[in-house]
N, C-alpha and C positions, 0 to 999 in steps of 0.2 A: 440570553442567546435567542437571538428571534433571526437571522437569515438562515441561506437555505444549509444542506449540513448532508457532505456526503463522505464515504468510505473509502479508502483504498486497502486493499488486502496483495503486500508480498509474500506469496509462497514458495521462500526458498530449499534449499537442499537441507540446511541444516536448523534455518530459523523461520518464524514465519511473524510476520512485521504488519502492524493495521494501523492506521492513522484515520483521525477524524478532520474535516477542514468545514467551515463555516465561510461561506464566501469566499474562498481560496486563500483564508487563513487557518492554519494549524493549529488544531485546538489542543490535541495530544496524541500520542500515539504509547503502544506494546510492543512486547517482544516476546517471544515464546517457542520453545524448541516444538520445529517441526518433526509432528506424532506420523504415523506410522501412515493414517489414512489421514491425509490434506487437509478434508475440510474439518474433520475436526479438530485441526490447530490451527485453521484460520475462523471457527466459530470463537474458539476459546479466546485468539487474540481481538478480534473484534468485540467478544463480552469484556475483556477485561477494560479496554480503553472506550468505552461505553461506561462501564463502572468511573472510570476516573471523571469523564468529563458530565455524569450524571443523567444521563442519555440512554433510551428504549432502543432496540431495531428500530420501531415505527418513526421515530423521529429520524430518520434516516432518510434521504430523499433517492439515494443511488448509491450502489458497490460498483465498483470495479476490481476488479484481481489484477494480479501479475505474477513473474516469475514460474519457476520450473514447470510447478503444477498448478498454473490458474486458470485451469480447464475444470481441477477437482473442487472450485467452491458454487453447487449449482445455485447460490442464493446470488450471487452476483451478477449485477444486470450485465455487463460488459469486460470482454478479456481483451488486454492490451498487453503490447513485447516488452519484455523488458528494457530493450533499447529505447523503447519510447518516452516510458516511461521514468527513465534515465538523463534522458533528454530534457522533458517539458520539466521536469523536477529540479533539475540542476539551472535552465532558464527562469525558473519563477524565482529560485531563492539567489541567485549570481545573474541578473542578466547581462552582463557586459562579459561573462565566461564564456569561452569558447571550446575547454575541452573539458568530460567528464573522464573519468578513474571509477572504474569499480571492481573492488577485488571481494569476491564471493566464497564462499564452501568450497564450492566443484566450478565457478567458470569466472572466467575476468572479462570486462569490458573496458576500454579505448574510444570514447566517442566524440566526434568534432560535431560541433555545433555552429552553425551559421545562420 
């Protein structure tokens, strides 16, 4: 693993989701019921798929958050909506997709992509 290697952390209502990508490939990602205070089930999901793909914080070049509460991970360089994130996610892995489906704990998204 030598390119660069950053984080996504979704903090949802019920689960909280981190994924590791290495030049805007997917290395692995966790899962893990969202705890009572955010960041500490977005620490936990972020150690655990760290653990998997063998990998420090330090080796980490950028976090981003999302979802309900990605205001509560302050280790996070940058908070993004979850539409967005919806969006550029569903483009990277389908791009000839035009609409995304997401059915969550507490909210659903509908999104057209152009």
């Amino acid at each position: 693993m030598s390119g660069v290697k950053v984080a996504g952390i979704d903090v949802g209502s019920l689960n909280t989701k981190a994924v590791i990508l290495e030049d805007d490939t997917p290395l692995d990602y966790s899962i893990v019921t969202t705890a009572d205070i955010a960041e500490v089930a977005a620490e936990e999901a972020l150690s655990h798929v760290l653990l998997k793909v063998g990998l420090g914080k330090e080796d980490i070049s950028y976090i981003v958050s999302t979802g309900v509460q990605r205001k509560e991970v302050p280790f996070a360089q940058a908070y993004r909506s979850t539409v967005l994130c919806l969006a550029r996610g569903a483009h990277q892995l389908f791009p000839t997709g035009r609409t995304v489906v997401d059915v969550g704990a507490e909210n659903s998204y509908a999104i057209r992509i152009n």
